[in-house]
PyMOL CGO cylinders between C-alpha atoms (Angstrom):
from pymol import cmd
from pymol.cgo import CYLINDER

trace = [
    CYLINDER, 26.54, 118.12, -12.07, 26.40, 114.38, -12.65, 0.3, 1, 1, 1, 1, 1, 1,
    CYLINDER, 26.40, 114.38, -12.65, 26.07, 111.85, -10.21, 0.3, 1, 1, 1, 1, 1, 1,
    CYLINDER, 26.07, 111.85, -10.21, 26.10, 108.82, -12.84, 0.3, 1, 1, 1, 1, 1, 1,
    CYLINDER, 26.10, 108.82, -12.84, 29.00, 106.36, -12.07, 0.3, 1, 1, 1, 1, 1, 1,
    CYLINDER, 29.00, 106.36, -12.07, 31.17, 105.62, -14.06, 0.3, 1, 1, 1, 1, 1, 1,
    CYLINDER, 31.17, 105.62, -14.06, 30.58, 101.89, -15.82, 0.3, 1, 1, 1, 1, 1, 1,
    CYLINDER, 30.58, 101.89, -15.82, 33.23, 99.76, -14.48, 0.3, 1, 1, 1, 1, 1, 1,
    CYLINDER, 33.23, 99.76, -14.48, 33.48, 96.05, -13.02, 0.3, 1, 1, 1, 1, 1, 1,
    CYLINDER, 33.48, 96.05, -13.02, 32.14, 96.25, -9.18, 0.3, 1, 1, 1, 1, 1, 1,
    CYLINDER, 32.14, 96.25, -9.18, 29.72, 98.30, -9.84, 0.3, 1, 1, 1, 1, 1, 1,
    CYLINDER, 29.72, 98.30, -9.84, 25.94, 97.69, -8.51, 0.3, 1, 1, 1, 1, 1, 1,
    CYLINDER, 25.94, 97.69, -8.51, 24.12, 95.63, -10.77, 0.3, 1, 1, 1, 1, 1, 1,
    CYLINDER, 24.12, 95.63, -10.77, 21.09, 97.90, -9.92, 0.3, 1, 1, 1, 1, 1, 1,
    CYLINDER, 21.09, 97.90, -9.92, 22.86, 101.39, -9.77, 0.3, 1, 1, 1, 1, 1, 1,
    CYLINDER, 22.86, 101.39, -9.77, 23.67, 100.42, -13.13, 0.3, 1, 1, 1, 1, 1, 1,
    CYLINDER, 23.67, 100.42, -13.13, 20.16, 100.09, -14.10, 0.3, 1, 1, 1, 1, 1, 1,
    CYLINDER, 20.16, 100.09, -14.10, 19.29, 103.14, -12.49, 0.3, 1, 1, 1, 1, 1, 1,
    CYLINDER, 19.29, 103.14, -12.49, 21.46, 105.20, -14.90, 0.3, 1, 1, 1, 1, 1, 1,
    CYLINDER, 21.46, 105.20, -14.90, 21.29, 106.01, -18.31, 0.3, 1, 1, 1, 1, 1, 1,
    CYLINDER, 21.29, 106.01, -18.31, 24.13, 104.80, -20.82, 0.3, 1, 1, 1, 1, 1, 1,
    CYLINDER, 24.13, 104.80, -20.82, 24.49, 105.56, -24.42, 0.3, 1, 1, 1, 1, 1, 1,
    CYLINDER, 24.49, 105.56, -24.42, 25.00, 102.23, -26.37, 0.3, 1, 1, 1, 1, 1, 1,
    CYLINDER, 25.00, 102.23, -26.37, 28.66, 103.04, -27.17, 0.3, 1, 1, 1, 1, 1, 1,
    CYLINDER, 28.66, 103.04, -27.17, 29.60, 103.22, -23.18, 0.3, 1, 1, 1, 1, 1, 1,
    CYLINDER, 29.60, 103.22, -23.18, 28.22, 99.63, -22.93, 0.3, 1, 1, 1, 1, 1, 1,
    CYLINDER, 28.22, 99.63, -22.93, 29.85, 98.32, -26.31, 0.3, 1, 1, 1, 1, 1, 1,
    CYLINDER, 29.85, 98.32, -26.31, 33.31, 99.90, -24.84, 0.3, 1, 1, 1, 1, 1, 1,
    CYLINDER, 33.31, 99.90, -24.84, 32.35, 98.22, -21.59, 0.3, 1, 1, 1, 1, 1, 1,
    CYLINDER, 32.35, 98.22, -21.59, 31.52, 94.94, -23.06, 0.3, 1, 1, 1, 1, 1, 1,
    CYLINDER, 31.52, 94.94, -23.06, 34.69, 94.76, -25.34, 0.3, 1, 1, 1, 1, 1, 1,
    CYLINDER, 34.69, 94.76, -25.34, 37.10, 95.85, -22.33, 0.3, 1, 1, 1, 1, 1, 1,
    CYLINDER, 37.10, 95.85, -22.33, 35.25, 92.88, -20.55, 0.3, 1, 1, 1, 1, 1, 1,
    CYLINDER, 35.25, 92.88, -20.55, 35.55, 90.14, -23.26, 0.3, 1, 1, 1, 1, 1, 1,
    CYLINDER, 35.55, 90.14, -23.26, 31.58, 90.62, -23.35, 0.3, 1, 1, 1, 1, 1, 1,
    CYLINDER, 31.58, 90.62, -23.35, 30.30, 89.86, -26.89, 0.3, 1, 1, 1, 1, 1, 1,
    CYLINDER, 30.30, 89.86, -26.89, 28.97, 93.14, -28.72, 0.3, 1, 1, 1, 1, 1, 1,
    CYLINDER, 28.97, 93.14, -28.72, 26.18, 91.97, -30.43, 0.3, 1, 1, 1, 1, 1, 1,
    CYLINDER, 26.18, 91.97, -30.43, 22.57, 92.61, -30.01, 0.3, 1, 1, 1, 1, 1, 1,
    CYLINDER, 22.57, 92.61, -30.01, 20.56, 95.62, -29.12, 0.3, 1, 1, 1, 1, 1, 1,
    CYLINDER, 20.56, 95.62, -29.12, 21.05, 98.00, -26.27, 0.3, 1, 1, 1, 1, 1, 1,
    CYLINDER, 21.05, 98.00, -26.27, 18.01, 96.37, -24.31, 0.3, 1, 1, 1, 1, 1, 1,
    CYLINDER, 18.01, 96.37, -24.31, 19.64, 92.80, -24.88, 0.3, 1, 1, 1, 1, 1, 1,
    CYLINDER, 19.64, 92.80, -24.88, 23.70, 94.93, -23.73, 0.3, 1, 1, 1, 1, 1, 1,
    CYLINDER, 23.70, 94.93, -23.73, 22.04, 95.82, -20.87, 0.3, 1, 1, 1, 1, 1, 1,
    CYLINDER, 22.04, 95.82, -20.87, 20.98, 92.76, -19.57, 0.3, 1, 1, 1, 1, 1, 1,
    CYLINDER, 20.98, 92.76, -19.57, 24.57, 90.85, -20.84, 0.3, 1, 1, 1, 1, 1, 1,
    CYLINDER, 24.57, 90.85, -20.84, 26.16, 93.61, -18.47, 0.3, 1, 1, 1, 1, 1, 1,
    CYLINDER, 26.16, 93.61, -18.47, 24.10, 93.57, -15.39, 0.3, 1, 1, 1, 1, 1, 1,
    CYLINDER, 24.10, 93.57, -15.39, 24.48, 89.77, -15.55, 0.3, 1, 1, 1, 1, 1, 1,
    CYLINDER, 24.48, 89.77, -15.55, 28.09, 90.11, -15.45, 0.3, 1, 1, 1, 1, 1, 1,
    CYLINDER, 28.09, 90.11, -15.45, 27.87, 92.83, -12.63, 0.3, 1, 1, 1, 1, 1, 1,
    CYLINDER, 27.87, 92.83, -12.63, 25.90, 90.21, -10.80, 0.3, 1, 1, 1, 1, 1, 1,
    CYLINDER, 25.90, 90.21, -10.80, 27.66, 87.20, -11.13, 0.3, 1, 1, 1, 1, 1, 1,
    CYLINDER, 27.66, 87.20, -11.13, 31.19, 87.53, -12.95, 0.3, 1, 1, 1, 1, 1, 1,
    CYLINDER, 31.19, 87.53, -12.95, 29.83, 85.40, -15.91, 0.3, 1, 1, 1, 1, 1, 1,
    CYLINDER, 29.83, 85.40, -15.91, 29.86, 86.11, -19.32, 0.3, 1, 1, 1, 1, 1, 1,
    CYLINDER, 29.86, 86.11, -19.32, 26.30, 85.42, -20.95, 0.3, 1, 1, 1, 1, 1, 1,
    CYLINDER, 26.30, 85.42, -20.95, 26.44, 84.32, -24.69, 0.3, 1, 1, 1, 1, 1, 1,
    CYLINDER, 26.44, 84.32, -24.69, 24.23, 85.67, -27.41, 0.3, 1, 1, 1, 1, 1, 1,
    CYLINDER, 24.23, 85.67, -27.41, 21.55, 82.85, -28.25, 0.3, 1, 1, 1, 1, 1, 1,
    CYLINDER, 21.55, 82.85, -28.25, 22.49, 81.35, -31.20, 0.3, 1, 1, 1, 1, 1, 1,
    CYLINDER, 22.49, 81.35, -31.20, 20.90, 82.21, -34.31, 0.3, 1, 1, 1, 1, 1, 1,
    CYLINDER, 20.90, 82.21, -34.31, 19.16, 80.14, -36.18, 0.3, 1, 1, 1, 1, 1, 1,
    CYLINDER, 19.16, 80.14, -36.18, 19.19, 81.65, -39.57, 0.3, 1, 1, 1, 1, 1, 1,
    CYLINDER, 19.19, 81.65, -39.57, 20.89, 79.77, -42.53, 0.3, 1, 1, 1, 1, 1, 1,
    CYLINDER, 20.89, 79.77, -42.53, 21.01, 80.55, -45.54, 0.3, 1, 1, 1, 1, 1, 1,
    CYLINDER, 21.01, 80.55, -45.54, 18.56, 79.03, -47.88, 0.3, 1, 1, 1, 1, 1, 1,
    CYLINDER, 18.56, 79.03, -47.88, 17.83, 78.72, -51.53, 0.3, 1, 1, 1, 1, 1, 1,
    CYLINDER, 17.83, 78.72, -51.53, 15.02, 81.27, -51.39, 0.3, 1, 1, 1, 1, 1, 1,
    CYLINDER, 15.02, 81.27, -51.39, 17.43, 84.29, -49.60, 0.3, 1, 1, 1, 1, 1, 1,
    CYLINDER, 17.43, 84.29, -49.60, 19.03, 84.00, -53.24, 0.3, 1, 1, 1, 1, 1, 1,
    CYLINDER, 19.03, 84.00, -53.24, 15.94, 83.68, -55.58, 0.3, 1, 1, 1, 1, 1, 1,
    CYLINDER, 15.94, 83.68, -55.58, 14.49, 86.56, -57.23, 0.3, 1, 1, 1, 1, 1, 1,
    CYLINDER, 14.49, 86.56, -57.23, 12.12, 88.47, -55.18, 0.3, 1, 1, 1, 1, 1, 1,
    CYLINDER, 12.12, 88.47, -55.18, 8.76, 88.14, -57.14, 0.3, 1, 1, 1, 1, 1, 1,
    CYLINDER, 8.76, 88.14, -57.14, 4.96, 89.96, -56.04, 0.3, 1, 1, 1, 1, 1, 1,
    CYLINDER, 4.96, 89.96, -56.04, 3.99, 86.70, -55.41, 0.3, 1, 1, 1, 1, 1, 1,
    CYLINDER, 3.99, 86.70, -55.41, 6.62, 85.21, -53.75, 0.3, 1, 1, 1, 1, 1, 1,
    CYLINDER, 6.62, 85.21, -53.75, 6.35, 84.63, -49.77, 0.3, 1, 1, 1, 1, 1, 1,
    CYLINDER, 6.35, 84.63, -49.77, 8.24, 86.27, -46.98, 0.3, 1, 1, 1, 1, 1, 1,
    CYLINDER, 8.24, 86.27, -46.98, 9.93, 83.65, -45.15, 0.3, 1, 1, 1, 1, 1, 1,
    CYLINDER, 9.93, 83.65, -45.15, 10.88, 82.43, -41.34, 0.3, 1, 1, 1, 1, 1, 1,
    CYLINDER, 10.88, 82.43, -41.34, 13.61, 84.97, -40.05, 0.3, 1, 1, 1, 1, 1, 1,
    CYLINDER, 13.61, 84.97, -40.05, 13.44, 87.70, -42.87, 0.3, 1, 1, 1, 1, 1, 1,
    CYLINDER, 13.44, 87.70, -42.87, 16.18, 89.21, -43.18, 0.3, 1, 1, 1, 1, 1, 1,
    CYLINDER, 16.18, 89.21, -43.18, 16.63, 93.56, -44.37, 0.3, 1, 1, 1, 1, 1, 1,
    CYLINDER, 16.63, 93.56, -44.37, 18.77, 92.84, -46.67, 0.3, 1, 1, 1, 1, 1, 1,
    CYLINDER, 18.77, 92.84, -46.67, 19.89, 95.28, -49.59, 0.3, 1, 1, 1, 1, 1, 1,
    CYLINDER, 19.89, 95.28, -49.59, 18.37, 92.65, -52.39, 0.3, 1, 1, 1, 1, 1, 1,
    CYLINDER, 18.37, 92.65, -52.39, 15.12, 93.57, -50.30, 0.3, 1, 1, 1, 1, 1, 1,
    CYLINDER, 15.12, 93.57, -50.30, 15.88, 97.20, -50.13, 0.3, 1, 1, 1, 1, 1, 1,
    CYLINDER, 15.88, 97.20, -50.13, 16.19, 97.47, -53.91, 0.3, 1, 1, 1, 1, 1, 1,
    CYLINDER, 16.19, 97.47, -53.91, 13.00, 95.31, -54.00, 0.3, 1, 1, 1, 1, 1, 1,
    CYLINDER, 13.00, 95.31, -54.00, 10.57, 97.77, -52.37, 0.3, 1, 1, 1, 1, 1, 1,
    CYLINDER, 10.57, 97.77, -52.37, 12.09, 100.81, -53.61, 0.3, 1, 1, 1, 1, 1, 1,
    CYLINDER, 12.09, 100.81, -53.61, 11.69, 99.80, -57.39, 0.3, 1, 1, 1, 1, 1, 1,
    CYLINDER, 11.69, 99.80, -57.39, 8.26, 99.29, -56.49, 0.3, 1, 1, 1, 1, 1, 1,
    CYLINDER, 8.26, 99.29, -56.49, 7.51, 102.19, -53.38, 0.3, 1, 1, 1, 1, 1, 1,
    CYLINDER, 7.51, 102.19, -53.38, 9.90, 104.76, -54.37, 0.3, 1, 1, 1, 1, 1, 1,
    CYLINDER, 9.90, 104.76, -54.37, 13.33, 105.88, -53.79, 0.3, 1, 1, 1, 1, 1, 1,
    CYLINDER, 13.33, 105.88, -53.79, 11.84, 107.09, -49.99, 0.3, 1, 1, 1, 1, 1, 1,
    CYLINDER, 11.84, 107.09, -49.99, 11.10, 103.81, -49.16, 0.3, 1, 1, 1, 1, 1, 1,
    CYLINDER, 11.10, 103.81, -49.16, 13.12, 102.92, -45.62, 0.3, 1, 1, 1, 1, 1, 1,
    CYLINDER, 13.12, 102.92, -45.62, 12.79, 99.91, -43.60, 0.3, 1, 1, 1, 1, 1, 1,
    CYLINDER, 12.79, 99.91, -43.60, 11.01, 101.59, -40.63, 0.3, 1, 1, 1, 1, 1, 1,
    CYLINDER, 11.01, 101.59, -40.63, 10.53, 99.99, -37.39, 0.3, 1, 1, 1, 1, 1, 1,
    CYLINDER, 10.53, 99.99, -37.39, 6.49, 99.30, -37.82, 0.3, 1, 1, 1, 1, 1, 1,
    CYLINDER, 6.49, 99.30, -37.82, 7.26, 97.45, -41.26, 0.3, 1, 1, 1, 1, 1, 1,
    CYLINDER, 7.26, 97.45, -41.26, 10.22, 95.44, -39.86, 0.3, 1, 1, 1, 1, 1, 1,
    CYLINDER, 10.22, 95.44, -39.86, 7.85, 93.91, -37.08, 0.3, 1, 1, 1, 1, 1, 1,
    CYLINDER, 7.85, 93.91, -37.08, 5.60, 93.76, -39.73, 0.3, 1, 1, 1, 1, 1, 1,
    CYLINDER, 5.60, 93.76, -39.73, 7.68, 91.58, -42.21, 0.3, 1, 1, 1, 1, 1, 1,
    CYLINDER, 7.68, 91.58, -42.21, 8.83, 89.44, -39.24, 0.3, 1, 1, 1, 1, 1, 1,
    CYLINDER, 8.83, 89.44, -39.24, 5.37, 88.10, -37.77, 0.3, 1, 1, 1, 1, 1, 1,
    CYLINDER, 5.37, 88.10, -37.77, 3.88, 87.93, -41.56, 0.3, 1, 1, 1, 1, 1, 1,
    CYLINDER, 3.88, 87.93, -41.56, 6.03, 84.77, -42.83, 0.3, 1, 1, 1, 1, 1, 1,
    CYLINDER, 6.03, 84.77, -42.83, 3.97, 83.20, -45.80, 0.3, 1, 1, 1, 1, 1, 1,
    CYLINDER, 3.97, 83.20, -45.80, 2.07, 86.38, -46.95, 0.3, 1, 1, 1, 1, 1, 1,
    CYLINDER, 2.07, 86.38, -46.95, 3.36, 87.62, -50.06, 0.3, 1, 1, 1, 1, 1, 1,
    CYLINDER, 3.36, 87.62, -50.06, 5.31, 90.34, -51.10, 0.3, 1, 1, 1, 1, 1, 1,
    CYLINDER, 5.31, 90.34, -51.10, 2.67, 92.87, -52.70, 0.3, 1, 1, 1, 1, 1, 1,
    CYLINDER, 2.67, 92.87, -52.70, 0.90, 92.02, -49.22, 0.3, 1, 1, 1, 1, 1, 1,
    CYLINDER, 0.90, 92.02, -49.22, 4.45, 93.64, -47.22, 0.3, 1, 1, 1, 1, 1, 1,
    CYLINDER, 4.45, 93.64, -47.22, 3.88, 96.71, -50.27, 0.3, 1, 1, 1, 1, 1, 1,
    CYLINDER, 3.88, 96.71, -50.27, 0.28, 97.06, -49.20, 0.3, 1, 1, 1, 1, 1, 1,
    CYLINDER, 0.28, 97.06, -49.20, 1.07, 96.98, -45.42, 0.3, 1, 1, 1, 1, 1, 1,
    CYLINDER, 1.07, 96.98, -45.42, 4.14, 99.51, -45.80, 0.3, 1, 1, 1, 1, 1, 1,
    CYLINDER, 4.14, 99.51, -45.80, 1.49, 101.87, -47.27, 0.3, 1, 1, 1, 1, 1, 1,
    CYLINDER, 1.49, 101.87, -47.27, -1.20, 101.33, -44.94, 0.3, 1, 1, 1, 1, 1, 1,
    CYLINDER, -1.20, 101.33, -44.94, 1.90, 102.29, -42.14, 0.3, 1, 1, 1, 1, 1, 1,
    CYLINDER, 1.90, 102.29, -42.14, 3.16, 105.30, -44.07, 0.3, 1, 1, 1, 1, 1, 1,
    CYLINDER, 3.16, 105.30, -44.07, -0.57, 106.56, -44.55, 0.3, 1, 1, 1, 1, 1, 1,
    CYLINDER, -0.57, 106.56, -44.55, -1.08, 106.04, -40.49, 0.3, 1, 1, 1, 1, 1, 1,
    CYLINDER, -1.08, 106.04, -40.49, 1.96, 107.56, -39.78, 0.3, 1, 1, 1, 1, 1, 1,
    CYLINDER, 1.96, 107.56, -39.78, 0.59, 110.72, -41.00, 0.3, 1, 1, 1, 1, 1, 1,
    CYLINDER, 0.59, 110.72, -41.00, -2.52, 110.52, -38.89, 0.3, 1, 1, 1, 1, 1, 1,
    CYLINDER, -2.52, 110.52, -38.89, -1.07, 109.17, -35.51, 0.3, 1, 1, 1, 1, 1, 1,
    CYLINDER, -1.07, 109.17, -35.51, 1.58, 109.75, -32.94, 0.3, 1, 1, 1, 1, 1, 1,
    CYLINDER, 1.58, 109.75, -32.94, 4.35, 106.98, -33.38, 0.3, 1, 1, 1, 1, 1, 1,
    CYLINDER, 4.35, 106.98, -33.38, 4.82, 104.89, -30.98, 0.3, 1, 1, 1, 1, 1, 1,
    CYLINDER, 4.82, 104.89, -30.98, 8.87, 104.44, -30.09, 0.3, 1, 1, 1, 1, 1, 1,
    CYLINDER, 8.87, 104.44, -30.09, 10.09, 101.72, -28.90, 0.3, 1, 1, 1, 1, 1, 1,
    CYLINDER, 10.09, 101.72, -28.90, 11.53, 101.66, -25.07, 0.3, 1, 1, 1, 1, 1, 1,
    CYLINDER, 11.53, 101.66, -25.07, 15.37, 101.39, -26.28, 0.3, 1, 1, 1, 1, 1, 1,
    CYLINDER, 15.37, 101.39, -26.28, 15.32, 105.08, -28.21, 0.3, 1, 1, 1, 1, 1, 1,
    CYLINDER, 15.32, 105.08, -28.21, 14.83, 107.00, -25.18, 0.3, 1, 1, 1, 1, 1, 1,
    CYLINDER, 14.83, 107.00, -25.18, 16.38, 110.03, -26.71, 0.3, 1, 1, 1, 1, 1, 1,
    CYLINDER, 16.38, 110.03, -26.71, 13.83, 110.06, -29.23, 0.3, 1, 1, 1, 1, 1, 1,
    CYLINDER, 13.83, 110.06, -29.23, 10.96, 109.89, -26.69, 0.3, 1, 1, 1, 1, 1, 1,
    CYLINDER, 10.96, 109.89, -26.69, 12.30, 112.43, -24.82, 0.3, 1, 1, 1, 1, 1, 1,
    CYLINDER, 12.30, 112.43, -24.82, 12.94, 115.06, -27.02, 0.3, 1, 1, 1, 1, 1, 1,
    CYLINDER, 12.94, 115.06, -27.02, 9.33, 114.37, -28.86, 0.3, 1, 1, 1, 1, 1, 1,
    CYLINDER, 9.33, 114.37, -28.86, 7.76, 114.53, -25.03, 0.3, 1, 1, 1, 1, 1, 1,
    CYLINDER, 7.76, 114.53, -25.03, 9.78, 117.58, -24.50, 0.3, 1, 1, 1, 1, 1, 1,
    CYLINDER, 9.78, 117.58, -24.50, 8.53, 119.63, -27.48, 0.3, 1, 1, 1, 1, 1, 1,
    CYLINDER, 8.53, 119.63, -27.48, 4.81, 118.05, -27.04, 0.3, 1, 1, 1, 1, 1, 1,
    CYLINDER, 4.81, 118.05, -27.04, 5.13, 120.47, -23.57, 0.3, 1, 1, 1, 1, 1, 1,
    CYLINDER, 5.13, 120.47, -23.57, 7.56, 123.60, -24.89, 0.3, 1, 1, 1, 1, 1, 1,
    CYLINDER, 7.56, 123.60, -24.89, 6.18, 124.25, -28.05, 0.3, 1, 1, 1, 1, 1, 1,
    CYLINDER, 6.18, 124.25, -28.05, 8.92, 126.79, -29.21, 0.3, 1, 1, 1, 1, 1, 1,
    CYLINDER, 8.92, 126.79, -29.21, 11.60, 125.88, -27.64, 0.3, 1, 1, 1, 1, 1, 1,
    CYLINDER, 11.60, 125.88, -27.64, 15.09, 125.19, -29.29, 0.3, 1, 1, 1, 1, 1, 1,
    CYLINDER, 15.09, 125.19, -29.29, 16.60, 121.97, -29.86, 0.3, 1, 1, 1, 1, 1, 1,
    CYLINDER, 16.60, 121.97, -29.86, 19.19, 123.20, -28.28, 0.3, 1, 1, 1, 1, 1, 1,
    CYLINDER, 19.19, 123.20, -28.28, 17.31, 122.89, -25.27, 0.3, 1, 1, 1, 1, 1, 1,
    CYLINDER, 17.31, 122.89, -25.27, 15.86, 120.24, -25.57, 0.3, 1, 1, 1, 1, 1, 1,
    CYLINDER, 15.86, 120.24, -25.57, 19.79, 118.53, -25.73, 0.3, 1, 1, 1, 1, 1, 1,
    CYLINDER, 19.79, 118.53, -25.73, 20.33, 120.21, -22.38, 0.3, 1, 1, 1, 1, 1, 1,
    CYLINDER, 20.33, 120.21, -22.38, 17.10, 118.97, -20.67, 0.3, 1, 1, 1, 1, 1, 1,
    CYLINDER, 17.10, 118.97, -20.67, 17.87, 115.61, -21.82, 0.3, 1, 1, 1, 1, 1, 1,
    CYLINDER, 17.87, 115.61, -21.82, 21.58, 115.70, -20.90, 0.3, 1, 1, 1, 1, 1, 1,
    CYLINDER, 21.58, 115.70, -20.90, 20.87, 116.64, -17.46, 0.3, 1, 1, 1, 1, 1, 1,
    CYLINDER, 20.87, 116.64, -17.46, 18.05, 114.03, -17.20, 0.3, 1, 1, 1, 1, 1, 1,
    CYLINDER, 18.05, 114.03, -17.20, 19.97, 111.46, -18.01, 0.3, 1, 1, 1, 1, 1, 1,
    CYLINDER, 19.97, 111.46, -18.01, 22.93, 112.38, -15.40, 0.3, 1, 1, 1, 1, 1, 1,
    CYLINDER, 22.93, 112.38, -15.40, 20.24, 111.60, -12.82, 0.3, 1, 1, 1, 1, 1, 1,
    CYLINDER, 20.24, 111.60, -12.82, 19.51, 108.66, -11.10, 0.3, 1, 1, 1, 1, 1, 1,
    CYLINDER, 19.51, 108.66, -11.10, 15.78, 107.08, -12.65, 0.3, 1, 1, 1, 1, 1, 1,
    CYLINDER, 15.78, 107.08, -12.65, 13.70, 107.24, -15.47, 0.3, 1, 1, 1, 1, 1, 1,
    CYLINDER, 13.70, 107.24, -15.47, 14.76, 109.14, -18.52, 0.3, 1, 1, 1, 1, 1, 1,
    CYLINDER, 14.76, 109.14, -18.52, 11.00, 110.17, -19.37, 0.3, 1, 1, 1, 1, 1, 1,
    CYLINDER, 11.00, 110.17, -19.37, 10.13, 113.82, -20.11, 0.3, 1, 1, 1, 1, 1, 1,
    CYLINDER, 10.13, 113.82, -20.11, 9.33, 115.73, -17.22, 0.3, 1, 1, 1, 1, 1, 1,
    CYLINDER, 9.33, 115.73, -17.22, 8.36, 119.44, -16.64, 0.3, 1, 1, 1, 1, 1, 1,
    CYLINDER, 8.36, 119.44, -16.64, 11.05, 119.93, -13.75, 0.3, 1, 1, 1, 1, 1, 1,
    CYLINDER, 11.05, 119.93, -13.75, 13.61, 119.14, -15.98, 0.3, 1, 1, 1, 1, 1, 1,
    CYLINDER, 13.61, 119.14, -15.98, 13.85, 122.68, -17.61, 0.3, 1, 1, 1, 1, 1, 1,
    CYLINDER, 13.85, 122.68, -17.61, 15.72, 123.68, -14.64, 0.3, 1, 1, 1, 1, 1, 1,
    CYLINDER, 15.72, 123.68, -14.64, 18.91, 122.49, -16.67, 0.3, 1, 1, 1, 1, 1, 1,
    CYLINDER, 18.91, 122.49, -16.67, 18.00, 125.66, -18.39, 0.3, 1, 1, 1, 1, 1, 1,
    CYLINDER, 18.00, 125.66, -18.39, 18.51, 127.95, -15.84, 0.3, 1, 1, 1, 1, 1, 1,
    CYLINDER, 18.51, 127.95, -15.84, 21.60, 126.52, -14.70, 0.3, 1, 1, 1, 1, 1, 1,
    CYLINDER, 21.60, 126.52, -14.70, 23.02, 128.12, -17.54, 0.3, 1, 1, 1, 1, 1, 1,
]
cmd.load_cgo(trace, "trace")
């Protein structure tokens, strides 16, 4: 049924693009390849086709966070978010005691917490609010490295009905082919192949 190949050194730099791989094939990939592991699937992707390319392995850029005074203060209303904040469990404890025990660093709020160094804290408690309240009233936008997630949202946007279940199957046969992983209609033949 699939036609994916199988991630291996030699392989096309651009069949490898054209296929969908879950993050724990590349991590496997990258450790049996002396690749470093870190980053995000987006940022794997582009370490591996590198190597497929040329044979080299491409380093992480360095990070530039230290560790300052202020990652170790007490986190105060009026204290400021700083350069290269960090989601750290102090900060965790921080915005539940004052949002709830629901609270959850969700993707909107991080981005949101990283491009507002120097606005305060109860500014980050008003903005998590304002992005909880619009979640409610808009269709999330998901970023371009959870495919799964846009998939299976796309697919029940068209089946309303349908099973998870089938869902899983559309998606596992999409991603077996060669292309895009977006939601398509002609992708419910996986069902009849059943």
């Amino acid at each position: 049924m699939s036609d994916r190949p199988e991630l291996k050194k030699g392989l096309d730099s651009n069949i490898f693009r054209s296929y969908y791989y879950l993050k724990e094939e590349l991590l496997g990939f990258c450790r049996e390849n002396g690749l470093p592991v870190s980053g995000s699937k987006i940022q794997l992707t582009e370490r591996i086709a590198h190597f497929l390319d040329t044979g080299e392995v491409l380093l992480p850029a360095a990070g530039s966070r230290k560790r300052s005074a202020a990652d170790s203060a007490p986190i105060t209303m009026d204290g400021k978010i700083g350069e290269n904040f960090v989601c750290s469990e102090v900060h965790r404890a921080f915005f539940k005691e004052h949002l709830g025990k629901s609270f959850s660093f969700n993707v909107a709020f991080q981005k949101w917490l990283k491009t507002n160094c120097g606005k305060t804290y109860a500014d980050a408690i008003e903005a998590y609010r304002l992005i909880i309240e619009e979640k409610k009233h808009s269709k999330t936008c998901i970023d371009s490295q959870f495919e799964y997630n846009t998939y299976i949202r796309d697919f029940f946007a068209d089946n309303k009905g349908s099973s998870l279940g089938d869902a899983i199957k559309c998606w596992k046969f999409k991603k077996s082919l060669k292309g895009h992983n977006r939601y398509e209609p002609s992708d419910l033949t996986a069902l009849d192949k059943e």
